[in-house]
VOMIZA-196857 format. One record per residue (C-alpha): z, y, x. Coordinates in Angstrom, 2 decimals. Last residue first. Example, Ala and Ser with C-alpha at 12.3 -4.5 7.8 and 13.67 -1.06 7.14 Angstrom:
residues 2
Z Y X
7.14 -1.06 13.67 $
7.80 -4.50 12.30 $
//
This chain:
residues 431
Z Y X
-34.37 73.40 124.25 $
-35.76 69.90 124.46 $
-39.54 68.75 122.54 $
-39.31 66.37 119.85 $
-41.32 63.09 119.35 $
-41.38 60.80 116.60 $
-41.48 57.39 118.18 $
-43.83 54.63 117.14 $
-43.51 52.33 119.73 $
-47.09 49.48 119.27 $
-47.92 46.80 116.84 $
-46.37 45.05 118.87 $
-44.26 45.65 122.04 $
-46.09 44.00 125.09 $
-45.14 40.80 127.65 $
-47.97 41.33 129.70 $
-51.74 39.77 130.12 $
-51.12 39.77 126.18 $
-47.88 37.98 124.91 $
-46.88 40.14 122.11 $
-42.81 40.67 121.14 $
-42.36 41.96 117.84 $
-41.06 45.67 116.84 $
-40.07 46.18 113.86 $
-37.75 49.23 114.45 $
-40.17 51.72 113.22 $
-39.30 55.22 113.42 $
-37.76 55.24 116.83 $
-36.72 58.93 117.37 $
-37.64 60.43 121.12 $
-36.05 63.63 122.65 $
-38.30 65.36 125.23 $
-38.60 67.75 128.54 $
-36.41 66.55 130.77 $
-36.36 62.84 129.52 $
-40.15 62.46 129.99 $
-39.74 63.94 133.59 $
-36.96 61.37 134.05 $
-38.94 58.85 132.70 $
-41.99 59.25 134.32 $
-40.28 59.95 137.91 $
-38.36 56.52 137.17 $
-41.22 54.18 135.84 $
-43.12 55.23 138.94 $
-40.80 54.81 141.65 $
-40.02 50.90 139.97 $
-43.57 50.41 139.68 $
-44.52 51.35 143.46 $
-41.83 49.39 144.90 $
-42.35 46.31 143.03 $
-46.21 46.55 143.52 $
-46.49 43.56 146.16 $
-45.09 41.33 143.59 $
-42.90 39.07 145.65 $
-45.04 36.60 147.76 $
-41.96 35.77 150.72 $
-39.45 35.20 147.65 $
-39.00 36.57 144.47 $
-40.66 37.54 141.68 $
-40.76 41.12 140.03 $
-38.62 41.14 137.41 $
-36.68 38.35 139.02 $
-32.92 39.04 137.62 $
-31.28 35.39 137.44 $
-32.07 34.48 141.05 $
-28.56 35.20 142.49 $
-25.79 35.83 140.17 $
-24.83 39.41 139.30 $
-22.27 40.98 140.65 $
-21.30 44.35 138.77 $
-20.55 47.21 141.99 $
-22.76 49.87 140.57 $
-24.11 49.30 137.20 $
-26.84 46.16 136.81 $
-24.77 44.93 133.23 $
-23.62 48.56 132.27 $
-27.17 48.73 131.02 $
-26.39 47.08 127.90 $
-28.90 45.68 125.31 $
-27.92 42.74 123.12 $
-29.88 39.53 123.64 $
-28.23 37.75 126.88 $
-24.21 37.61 125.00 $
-23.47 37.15 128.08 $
-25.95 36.97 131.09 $
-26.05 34.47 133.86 $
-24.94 31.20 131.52 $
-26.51 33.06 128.34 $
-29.88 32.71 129.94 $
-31.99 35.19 128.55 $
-33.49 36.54 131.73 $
-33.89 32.66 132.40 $
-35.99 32.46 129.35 $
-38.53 35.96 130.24 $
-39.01 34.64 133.55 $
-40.16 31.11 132.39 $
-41.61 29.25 135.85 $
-44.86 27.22 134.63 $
-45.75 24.53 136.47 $
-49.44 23.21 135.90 $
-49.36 19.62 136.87 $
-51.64 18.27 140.10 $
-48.88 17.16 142.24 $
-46.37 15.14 140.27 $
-43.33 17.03 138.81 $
-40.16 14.28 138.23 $
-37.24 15.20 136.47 $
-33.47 15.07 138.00 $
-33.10 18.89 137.98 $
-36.22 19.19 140.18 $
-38.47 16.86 141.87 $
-41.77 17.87 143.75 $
-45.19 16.00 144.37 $
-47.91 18.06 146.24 $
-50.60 20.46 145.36 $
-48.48 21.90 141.92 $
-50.73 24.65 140.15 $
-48.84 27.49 139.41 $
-48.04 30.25 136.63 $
-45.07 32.62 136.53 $
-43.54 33.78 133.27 $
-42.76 36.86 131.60 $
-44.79 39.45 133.70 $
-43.72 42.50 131.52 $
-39.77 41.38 131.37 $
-38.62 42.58 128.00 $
-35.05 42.18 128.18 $
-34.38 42.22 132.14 $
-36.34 44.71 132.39 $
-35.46 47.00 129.89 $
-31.77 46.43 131.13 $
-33.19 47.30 135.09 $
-34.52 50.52 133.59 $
-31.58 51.50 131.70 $
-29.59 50.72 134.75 $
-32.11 52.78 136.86 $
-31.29 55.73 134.78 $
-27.54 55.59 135.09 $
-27.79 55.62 138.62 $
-30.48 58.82 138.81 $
-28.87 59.66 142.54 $
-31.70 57.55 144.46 $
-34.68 59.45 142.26 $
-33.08 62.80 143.08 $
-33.63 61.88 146.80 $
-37.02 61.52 146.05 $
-37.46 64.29 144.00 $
-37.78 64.63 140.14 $
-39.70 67.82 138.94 $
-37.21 70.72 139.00 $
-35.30 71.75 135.44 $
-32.24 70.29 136.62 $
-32.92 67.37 138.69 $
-29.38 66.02 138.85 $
-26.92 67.20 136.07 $
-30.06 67.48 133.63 $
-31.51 63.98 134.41 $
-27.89 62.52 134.20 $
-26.79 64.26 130.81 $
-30.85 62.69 129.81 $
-29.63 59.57 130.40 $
-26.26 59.45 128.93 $
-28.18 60.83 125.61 $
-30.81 58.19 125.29 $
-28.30 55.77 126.09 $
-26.31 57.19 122.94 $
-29.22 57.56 121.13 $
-29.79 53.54 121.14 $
-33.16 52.61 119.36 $
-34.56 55.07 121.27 $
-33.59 54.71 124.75 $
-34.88 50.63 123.97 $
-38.36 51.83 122.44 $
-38.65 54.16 125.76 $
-38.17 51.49 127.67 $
-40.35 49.10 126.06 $
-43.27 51.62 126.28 $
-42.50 52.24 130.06 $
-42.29 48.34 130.76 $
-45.70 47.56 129.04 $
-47.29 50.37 130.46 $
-46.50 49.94 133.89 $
-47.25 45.78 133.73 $
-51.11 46.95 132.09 $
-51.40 49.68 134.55 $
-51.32 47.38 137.98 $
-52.35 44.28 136.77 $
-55.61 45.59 135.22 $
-56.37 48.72 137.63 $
-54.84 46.51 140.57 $
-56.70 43.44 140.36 $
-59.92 45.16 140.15 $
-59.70 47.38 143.15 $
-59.04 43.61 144.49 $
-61.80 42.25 143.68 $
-64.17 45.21 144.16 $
-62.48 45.21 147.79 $
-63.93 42.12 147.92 $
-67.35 42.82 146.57 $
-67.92 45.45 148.63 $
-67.54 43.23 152.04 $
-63.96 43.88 153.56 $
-64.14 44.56 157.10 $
-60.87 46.19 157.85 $
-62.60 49.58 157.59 $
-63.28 49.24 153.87 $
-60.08 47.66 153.13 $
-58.78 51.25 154.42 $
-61.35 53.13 152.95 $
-60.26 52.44 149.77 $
-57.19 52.55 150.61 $
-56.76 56.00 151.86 $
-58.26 58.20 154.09 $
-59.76 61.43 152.42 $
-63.44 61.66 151.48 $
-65.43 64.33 152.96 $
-67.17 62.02 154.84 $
-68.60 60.62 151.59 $
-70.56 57.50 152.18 $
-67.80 54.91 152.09 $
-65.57 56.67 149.41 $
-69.05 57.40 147.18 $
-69.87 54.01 147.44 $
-66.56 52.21 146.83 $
-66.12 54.15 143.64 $
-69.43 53.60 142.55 $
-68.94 49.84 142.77 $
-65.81 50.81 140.57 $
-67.53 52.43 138.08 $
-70.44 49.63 137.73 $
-67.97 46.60 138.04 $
-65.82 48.24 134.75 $
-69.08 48.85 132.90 $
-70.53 45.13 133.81 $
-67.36 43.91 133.05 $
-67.12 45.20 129.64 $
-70.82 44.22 129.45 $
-70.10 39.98 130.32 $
-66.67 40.24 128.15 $
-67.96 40.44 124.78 $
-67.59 37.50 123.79 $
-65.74 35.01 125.71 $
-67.31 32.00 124.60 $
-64.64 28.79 124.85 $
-65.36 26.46 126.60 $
-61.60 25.51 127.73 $
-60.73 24.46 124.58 $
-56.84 24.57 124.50 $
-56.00 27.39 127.00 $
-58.77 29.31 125.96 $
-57.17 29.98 122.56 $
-55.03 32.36 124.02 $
-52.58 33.50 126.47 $
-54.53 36.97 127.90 $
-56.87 36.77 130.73 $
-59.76 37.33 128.20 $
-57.77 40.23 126.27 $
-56.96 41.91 129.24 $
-60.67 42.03 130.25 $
-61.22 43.85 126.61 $
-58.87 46.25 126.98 $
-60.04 47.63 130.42 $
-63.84 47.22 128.51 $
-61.89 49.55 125.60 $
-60.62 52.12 127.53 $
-63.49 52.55 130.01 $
-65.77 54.87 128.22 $
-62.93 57.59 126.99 $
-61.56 57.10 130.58 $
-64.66 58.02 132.69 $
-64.11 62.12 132.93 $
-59.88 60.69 133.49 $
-59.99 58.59 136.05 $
-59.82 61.15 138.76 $
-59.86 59.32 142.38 $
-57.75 58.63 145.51 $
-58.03 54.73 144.61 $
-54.62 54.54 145.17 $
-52.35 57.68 143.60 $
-55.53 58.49 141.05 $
-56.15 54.96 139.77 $
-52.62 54.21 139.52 $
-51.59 57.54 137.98 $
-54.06 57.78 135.23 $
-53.94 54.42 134.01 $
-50.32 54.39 133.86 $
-50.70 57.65 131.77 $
-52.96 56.25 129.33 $
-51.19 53.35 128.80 $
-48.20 55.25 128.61 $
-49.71 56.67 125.50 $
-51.19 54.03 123.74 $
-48.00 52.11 123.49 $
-46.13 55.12 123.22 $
-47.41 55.28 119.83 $
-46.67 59.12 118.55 $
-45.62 60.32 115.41 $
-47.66 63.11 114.35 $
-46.22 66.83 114.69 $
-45.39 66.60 118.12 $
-49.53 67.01 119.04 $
-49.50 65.47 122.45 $
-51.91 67.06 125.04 $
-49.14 68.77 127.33 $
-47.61 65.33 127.48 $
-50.52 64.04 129.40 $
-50.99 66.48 131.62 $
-47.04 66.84 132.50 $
-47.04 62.92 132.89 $
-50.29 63.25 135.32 $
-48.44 65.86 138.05 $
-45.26 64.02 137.61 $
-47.12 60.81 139.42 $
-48.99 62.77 141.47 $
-45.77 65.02 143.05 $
-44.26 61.54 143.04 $
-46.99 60.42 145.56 $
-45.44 60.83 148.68 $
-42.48 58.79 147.81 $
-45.46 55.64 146.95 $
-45.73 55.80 150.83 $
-42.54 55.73 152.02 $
-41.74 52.65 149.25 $
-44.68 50.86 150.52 $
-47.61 50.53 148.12 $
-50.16 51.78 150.17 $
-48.69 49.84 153.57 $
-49.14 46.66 151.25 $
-52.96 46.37 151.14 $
-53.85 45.62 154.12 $
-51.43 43.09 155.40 $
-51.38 41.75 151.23 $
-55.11 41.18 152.06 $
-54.66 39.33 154.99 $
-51.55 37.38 153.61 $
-53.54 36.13 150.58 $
-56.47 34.67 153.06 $
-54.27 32.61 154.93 $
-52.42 31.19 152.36 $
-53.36 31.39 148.57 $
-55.28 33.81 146.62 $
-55.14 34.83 143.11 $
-53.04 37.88 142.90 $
-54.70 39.23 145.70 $
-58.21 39.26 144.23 $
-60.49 36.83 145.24 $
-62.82 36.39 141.26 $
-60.26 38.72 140.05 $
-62.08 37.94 136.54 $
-62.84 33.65 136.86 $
-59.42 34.02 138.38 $
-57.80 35.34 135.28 $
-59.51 33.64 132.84 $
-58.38 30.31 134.40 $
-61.46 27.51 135.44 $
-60.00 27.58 138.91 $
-56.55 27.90 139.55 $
-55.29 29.72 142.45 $
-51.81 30.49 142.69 $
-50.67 27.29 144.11 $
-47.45 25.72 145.03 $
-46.22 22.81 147.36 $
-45.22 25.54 149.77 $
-43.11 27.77 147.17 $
-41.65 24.96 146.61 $
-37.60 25.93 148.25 $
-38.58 29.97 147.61 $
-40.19 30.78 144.52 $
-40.51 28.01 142.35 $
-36.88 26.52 143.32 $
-34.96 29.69 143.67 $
-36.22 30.60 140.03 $
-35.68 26.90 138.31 $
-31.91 28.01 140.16 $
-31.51 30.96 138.22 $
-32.85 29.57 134.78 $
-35.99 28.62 133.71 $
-38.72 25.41 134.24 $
-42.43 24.30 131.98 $
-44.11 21.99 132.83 $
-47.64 22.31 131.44 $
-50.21 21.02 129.25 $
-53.45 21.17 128.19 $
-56.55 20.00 126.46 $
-54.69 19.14 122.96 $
-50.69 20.52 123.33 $
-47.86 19.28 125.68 $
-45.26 21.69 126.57 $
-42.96 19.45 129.13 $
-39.38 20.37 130.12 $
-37.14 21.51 132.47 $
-34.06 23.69 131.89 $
-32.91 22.15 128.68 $
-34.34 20.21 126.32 $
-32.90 21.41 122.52 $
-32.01 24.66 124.16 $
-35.61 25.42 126.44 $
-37.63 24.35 123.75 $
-36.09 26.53 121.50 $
-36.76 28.99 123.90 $
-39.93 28.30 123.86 $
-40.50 28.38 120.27 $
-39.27 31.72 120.08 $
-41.25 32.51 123.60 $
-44.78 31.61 121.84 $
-45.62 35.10 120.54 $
-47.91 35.06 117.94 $
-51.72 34.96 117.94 $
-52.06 32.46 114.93 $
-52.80 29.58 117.70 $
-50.26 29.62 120.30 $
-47.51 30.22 117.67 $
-49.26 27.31 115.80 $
-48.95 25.06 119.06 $
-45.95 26.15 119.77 $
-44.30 24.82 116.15 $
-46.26 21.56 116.11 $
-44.33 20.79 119.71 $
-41.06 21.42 118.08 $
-42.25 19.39 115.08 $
-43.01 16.45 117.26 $
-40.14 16.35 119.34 $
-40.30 17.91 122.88 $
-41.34 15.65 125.50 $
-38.51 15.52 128.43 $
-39.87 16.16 132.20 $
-41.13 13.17 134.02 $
-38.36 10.50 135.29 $
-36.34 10.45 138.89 $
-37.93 6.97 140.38 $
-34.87 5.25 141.85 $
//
């Protein structure tokens, strides 16, 4: 017997994402209404596109490991591979696991260790500049910062003479791969985009130049994708794919963490007991970074909450079935990260905040925490982020308290899964 196509949601359920979609709000309410009134699988339907949409622990399993095969990450016609153009994130067999090869030994945990002195380095320089007597958007801020430290710990380079001119065309090409408009009407102008891209190709062009030309230059991998016979536009591509996914999912997951620390003191407070007892007043360590338990539960919670890749998008090249539905080859399959880390059959009572879930010894059931993916094509960056998004804290934590001053937050589906307006935190430095 032929298993059916995914449920239709009713009419007024549909009406509902399509004005979410429309007015610029987030569409995860309405999704996971979706997801209660049809359950794990169903079909989002709107003019010009649709999509199947699947969550929960074993949706995850399915998309990234027992499909993975019938999947693709390349779509043509999508914002975000008309920008990577062959970036990593948008390649499929052969020519994905080439690139990972050269890429990955940069972010490997040994590696990103090495670079903690970097990543501490930039969160001093940055907090040095803050004026404590303004409330401070932490949106903005870690922005900053992420920028900062990716571009310096892997393109070996010093963002910061070119960052007043790149902020807004970096803002501007995660608008255009942002949920939008274009995902009903297909043609429609992206303006703007053409000279924010011509500034972003121009800088890192010059980039590649100076690191190919420069003997001085230290090894790295720049001149690692250089030496593996990467053309210039391909490493563009994938320089590319780093600076926006790279900074945007850092910034979105250090400004929601921070939010979350202070909209519960008491967190805030077990955390920084922790940072005292084991860093002291020395910049975090490596070993310091595996003894920061309660830290990385806070960090894991934030995650889990406010997931900054919320939902995994693929193209399906061969027919599949799952949970007695139907998904022909050709459909757009979307796997809901942000829904299945809201699943109240893996997590109770999934919307309140408590980092005791992930502490030591808690079981947790397989495929319901996949911050990062899962699977043989796991983000590449896990290890880098997660390093990161410690040292920053814990430095942050050593030297500052943080009051939330406005609690109305609202989730934002950008490129990421982003506070808005912003974290406005009043800002007090330690004794």
């Amino acid at each position: 017997m032929t298993a059916p196509l995914p449920p239709f949601p009713t009419a007024r359920a549909a009406l509902d994402s399509l004005r979410a979609l429309l007015s610029g709000r987030s569409l995860l309410p309405a999704m996971e209404s979706l997801r209660d009134e049809l359950g794990d699988v169903f079909l989002l339907p709107a003019p010009g596109f649709r999509a199947i949409v699947l969550s929960g622990a074993a949706a995850a399993r399915f998309t990234y490991v027992e499909a993975r095969a019938s999947l693709r990450w390349r779509a043509a016609g999508d914002p975000v591979t008309s920008l990577l153009r062959h970036g990593l994130l948008v390649e499929d067999g052969e020519a994905h696991a080439a690139l990972r090869r050269s890429i990955l030994p940069h972010l490997h945990r040994r590696a990103v260790e090495s670079r903690l002195e970097t990543f501490v380095w930039w969160t001093d320089q940055v907090c040095d500049a803050w004026d404590l007597r303004r409330p401070l958007d932490m949106l903005v801020e870690m922005r900053q910062l992420a920028l900062l430290v990716l571009v310096d710990a892997l393109f070996g380079a010093d963002l910061t003479p070119d960052l007043d001119r790149l902020w807004r065309p970096i803002l501007r090409a995660i608008r255009f791969i942002s949920p939008g408009v274009w995902l009903l009407w297909r043609s429609v102008p992206q303006v703007g985009l053409g000279p924010a891209l011509r500034q972003l190709d121009a800088y890192l062009y010059g980039l590649i130049a100076a690191q190919r030309d420069d003997p001085r230059a230290a090894d790295g991998l720049v001149r690692d994708l250089l030496r593996a016979g990467l053309s210039d536009a391909l490493v563009r591509d994938q320089l590319l794919t780093l600076l926006i996914a790279g900074h945007d999912t850092s910034t979105a997951h250090l400004a929601w963490t921070l939010y979350l620390l202070a909209a519960h003191p008491a967190s805030q407070r077990l955390a920084q007991a922790e940072v005292d007892a084991v860093c002291g007043g020395l910049p975090p360590s490596p070993e310091a970074l595996r003894r920061l338990v309660y830290l990385g539960q806070v960090i894991d919670e934030s995650l889990r909450l406010y997931p900054p890749i919320h939902v995994s998008n693929r193209l399906v090249a061969g027919d599949l079935e799952f949970g007695g539905c139907r998904i022909p080859a050709g459909e757009r399959l979307m796997f809901s990260i942000y829904l299945t880390h809201r699943d109240g059959r893996s997590w109770p009572d999934p919307g309140r905040y408590d980092p005791a879930r992930f502490a030591p010894g808690v079981r947790r059931e397989p495929y319901a925490f996949v911050p990062f993916g899962g699977g043989p094509r796991n983000c590449i960056g896990a290890a880098f982020a997660q390093a990161e998004a410690k040292t920053i804290l814990a430095r942050l934590l050593q030297r500052y308290r943080f009051t939330l001053l406005d609690p109305q937050v609202r989730l934002h589906m950008g490129a990421t899964l982003e506070p808005s307006p912003g974290v406005l935190l009043r800002v007090a430095a330690r004794e």
